[in-house]
C-alpha positions in Angstrom: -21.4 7.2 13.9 -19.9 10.2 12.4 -22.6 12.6 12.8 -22.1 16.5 14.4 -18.0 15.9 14.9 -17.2 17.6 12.2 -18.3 20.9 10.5 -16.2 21.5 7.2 -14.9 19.0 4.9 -11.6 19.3 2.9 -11.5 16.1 0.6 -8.3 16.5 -1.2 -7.3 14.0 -4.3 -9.5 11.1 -3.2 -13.4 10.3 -2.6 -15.6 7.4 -2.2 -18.2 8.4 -4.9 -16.5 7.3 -7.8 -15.6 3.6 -9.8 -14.8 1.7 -7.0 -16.4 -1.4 -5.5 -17.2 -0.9 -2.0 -18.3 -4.6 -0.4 -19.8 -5.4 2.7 -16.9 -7.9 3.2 -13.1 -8.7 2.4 -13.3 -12.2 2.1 -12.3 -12.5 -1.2 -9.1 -10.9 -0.4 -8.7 -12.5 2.8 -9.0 -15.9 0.9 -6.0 -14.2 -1.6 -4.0 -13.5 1.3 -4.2 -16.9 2.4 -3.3 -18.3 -1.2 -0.3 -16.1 -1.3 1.3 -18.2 1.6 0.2 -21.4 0.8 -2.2 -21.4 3.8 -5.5 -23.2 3.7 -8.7 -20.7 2.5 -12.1 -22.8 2.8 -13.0 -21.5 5.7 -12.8 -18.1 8.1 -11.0 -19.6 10.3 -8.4 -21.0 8.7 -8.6 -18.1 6.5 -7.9 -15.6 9.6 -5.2 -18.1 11.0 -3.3 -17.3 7.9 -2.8 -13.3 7.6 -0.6 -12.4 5.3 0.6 -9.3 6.8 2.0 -11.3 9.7 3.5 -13.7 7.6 5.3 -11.1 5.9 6.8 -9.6 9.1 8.1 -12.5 10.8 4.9 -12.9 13.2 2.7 -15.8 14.7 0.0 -16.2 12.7 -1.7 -18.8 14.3 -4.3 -16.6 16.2 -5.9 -13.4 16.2 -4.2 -12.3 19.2 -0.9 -13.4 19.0 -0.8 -11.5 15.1 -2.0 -8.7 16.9 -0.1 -8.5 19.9 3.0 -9.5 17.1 2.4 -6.7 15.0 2.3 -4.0 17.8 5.8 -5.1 18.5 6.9 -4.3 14.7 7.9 -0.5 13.5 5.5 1.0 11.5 8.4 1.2 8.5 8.3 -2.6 9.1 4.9 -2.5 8.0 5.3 -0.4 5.5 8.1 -2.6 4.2 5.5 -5.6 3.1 2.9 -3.6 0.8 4.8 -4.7 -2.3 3.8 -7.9 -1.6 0.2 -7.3 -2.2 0.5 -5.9 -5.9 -0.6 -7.6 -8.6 0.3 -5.6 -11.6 3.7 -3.5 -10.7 2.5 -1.5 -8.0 -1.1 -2.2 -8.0 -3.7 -1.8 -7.1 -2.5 1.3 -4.9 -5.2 0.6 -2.6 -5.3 -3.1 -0.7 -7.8 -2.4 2.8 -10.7 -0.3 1.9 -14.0 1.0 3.7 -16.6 -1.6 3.7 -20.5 -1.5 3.8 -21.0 -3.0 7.0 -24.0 -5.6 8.0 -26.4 -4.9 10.6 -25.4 -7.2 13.6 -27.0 -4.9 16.1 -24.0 -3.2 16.3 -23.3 0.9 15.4 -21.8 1.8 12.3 -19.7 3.8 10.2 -20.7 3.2 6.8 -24.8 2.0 6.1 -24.7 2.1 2.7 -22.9 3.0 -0.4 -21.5 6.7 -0.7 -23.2 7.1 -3.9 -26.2 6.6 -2.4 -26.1 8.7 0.7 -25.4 11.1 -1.9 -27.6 11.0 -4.4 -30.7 10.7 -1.3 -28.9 13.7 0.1 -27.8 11.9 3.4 -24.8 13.4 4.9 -23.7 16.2 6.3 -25.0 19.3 5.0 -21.7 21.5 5.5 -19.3 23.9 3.3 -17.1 21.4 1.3 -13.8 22.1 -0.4 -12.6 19.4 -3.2 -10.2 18.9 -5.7 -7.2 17.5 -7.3 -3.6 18.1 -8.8 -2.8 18.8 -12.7 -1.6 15.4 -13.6 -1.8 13.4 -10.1 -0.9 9.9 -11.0 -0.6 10.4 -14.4 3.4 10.6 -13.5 2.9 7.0 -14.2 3.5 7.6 -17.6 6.7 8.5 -17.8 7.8 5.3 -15.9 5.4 3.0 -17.9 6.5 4.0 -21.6 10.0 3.0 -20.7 9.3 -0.9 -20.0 7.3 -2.3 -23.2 6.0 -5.1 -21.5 3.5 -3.0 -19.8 2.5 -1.3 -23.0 1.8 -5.2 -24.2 -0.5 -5.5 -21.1 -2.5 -2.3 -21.7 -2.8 -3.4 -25.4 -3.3 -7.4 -24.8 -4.3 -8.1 -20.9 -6.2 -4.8 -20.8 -9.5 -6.5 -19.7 -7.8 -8.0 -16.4 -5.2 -5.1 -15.6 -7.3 -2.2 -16.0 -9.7 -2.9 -13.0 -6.6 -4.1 -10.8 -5.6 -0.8 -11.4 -8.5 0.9 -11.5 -10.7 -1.0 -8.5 -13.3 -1.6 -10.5 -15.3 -4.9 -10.9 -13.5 -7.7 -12.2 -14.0 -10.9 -14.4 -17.9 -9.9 -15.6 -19.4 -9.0 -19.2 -20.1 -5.2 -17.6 -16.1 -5.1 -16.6 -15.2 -6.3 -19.9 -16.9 -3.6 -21.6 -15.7 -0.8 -19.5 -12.2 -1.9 -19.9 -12.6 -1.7 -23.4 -14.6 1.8 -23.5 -11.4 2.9 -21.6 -8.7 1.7 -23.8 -10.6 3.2 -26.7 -11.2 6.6 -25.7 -7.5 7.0 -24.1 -5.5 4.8 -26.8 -8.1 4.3 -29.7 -7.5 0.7 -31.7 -4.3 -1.3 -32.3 -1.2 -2.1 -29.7 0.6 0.7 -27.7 3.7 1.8 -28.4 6.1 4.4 -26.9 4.6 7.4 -28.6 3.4 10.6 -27.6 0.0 10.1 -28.2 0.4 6.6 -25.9 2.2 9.1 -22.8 -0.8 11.1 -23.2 -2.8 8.3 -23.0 -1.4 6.6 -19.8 -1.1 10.0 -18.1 -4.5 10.9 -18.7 -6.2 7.9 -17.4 -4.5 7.4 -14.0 -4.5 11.0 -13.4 -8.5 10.3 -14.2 -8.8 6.8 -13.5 -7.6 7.0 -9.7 -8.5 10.1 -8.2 -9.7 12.7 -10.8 -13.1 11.3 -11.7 -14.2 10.0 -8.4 -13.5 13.8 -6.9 -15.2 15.1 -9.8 -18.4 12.9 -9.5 -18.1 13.7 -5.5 -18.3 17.7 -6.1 -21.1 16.9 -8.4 -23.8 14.9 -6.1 -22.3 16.8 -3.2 -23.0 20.0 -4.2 -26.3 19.1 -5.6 -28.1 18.6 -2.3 -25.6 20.6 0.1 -27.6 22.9 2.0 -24.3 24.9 2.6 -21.2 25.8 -0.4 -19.4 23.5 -2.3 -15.7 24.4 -3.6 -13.6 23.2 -6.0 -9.9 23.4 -7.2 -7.3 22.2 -9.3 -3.8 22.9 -8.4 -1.8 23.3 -11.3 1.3 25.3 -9.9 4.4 23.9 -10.8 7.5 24.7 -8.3 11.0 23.2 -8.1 9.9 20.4 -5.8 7.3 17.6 -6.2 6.9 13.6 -5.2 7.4 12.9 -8.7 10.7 14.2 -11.2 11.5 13.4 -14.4 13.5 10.1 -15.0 17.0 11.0 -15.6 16.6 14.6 -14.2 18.5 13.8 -10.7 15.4 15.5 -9.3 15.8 18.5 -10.8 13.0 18.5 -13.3 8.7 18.0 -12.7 6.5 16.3 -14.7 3.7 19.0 -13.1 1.7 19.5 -10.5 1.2 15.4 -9.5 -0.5 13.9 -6.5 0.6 15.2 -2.9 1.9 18.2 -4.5 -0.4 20.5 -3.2 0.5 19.7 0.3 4.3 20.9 0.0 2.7 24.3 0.6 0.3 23.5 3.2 2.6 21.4 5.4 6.6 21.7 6.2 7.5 18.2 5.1 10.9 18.2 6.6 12.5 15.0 5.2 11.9 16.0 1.4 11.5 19.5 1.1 12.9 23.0 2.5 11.3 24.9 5.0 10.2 27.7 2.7 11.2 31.4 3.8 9.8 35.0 1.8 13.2 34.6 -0.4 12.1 31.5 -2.2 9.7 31.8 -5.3 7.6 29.1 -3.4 6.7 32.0 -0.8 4.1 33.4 -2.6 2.1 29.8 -3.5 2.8 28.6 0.5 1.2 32.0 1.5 -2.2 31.8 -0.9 -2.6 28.3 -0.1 -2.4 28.6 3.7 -5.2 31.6 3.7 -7.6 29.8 1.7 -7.4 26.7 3.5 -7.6 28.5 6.7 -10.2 30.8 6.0 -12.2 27.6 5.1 -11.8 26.1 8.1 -12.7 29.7 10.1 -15.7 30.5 7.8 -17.0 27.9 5.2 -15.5 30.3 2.4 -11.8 30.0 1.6 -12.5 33.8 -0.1 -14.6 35.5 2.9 -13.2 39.1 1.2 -10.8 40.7 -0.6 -7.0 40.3 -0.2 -4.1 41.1 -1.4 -1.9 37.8 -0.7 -4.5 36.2 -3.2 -4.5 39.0 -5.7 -8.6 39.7 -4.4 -9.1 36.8 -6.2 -12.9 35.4 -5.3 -13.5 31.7 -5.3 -17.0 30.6 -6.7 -18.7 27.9 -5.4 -19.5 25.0 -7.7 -22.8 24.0 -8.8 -23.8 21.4 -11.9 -25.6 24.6 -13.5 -22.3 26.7 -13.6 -19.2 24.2 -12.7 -16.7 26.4 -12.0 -13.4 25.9 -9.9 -10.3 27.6 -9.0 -7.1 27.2 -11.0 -4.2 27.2 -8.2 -1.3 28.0 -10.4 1.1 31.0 -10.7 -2.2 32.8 -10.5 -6.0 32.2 -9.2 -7.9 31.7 -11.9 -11.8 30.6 -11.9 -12.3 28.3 -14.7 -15.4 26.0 -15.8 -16.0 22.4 -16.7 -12.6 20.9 -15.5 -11.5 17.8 -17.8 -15.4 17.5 -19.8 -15.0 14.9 -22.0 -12.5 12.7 -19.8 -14.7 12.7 -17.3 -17.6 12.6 -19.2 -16.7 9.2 -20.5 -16.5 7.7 -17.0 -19.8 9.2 -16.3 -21.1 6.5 -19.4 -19.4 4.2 -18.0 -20.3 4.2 -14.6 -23.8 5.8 -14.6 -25.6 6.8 -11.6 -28.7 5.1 -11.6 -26.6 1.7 -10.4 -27.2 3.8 -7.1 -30.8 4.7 -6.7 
């Protein structure tokens, strides 16, 4: 469906090639919705008659098109306003609707088969590809979750059933059970969590990992192993006055580092959080590097077409699984290798590939 509209990706802090389940249907959490209001969920019908999301905003639920034609009537902060009524551990699972595999009915469609697959068969678009992430991007969780120890007793007693919630794995099955635990032994080893160091580590590493680090990873991997054209990628590290996340008790004066969204304060004037940033602020010089290289991406499938001096004639090397490199975003440009090996390396075992072939 997608095919020839576009001709350079940009696939910042997310991907579908990673953990997550990708179904053909949403049944399962249609049939949740309709539990959560006390509706009726044996059948579609009943099930549909009983949307959730309408509930939540005041609307007539007892048809298709009246929730519809209710909804448009709503803000979108209205919404908005209901999405903590889907969690099921704090604020999770971050991610409610998702993409689905559709059936053949006859019909055209978006998505055929799993990601994973298309990638490892090397069908999709063959076009210069920029990924990556931020340092710690949810792993700001942390500093939140030490603070309450009833979530440390989840990781250390529920583990099994929070971790895919969290994580959008598979849930309730021998394989799920296993995973969970190969997770909570790399990132916490054995015994109950407690508010330590080594447990902040632990937390921060495997959200930062667990919900958008590893599936980008495994992305740049398969993509770039059959890309015709370039395949780039970053981590942005750079650590300014402002960020979505500050430290608890800090009145938003202190960063916990580089977390998700970050990167786009210097790529976009986001006027209701953050100043517009002028050549006097020490943000200038970040806002200016970022802007060229996603630009000249966009212009000519190479966010380093030739030297400059905004970006110190720093040269950006594509990535390939023989030499891994990517570009450190920081106070300077830096091309490193093999970002985050063993973390990700462990979801790799985990989830292995050949699930996909």
């Amino acid at each position: 469906m997608s095919r020839g509209l576009f001709h350079r990706a940009i696939i910042m802090s997310a991907s579908g090639l990673g953990q997550s389940v990708i179904p053909t249907n949403q049944f399962d959490l249609a049939q949740k919705q309709a539990r959560l209001v006390n509706c009726t969920d044996d059948t579609p019908v009943n099930i549909i008659n009983s949307q959730k999301q309408a509930r939540l905003v005041n609307c007539t639920d007892d048809t298709p098109v009246n929730i519809i034609n209710c909804l448009k009537t709503k803000t979108a902060q209205e919404i908005a306003d209901t999405l903590p009524g889907f969690a099921e551990v704090g604020g999770d699972p971050i991610l409610i609707w998702r993409a689905v595999i559709e059936p053949d009915f006859g019909q055209e469609r978006f998505l055929v088969e799993h990601p994973i697959t298309s990638a490892i068969h090397g069908r999709y678009a063959k076009i210069p590809v920029m990924l990556g992430i931020t340092e710690i991007e949810f792993g700001y969780v942390t500093y939140i979750a030490v603070q309450y120890q009833e979530f440390l007793d989840l990781l250390s007693n529920d583990y099994k059933r929070v971790l895919p919630i969290i994580f959008f794995y598979e849930r309730n099955t021998t394989r799920s059970n296993e995973i969970s635990t190969g997770l909570k032994e790399f990132y916490f080893g054995e015994g109950n969590l407690e508010n330590t160091t080594a447990t902040k580590d632990g937390i921060e590493y495997l959200y930062a990992d667990g919900v958008t680090g590893f599936q980008v990873n495994r992305a740049t991997k398969l993509i770039s192993a059959k890309n015709t054209e370039k395949t780039y990628y970053y981590c942005f590290t750079y650590r300014g006055r402002y960020s979505f996340f500050y430290l608890p008790g800090s009145n938003n004066t202190q960063t916990a580092g580089a977390a998700h969204h970050d990167d786009l304060i210097y790529l976009f004037y986001i006027s209701t959080m953050f100043p517009y940033f002028t050549k006097n602020d020490p943000e200038w010089e970040t806002v200016n590097r970022m802007v060229k290289m996603w630009t000249d991406f966009v212009k000519t499938g190479n966010p380093t077409p030739g030297h400059s001096a905004v970006l110190n004639n720093a040269h950006w090397l594509p990535f390939s699984n023989k030499r891994p490199k990517y570009m450190e975003i920081g106070n300077d440009l830096v091309m490193k290798e093999n970002l985050f090996k063993e973390r990700y390396h462990e979801w790799d075992k985990l989830f292995p590939l050949n699930e996909y072939a």
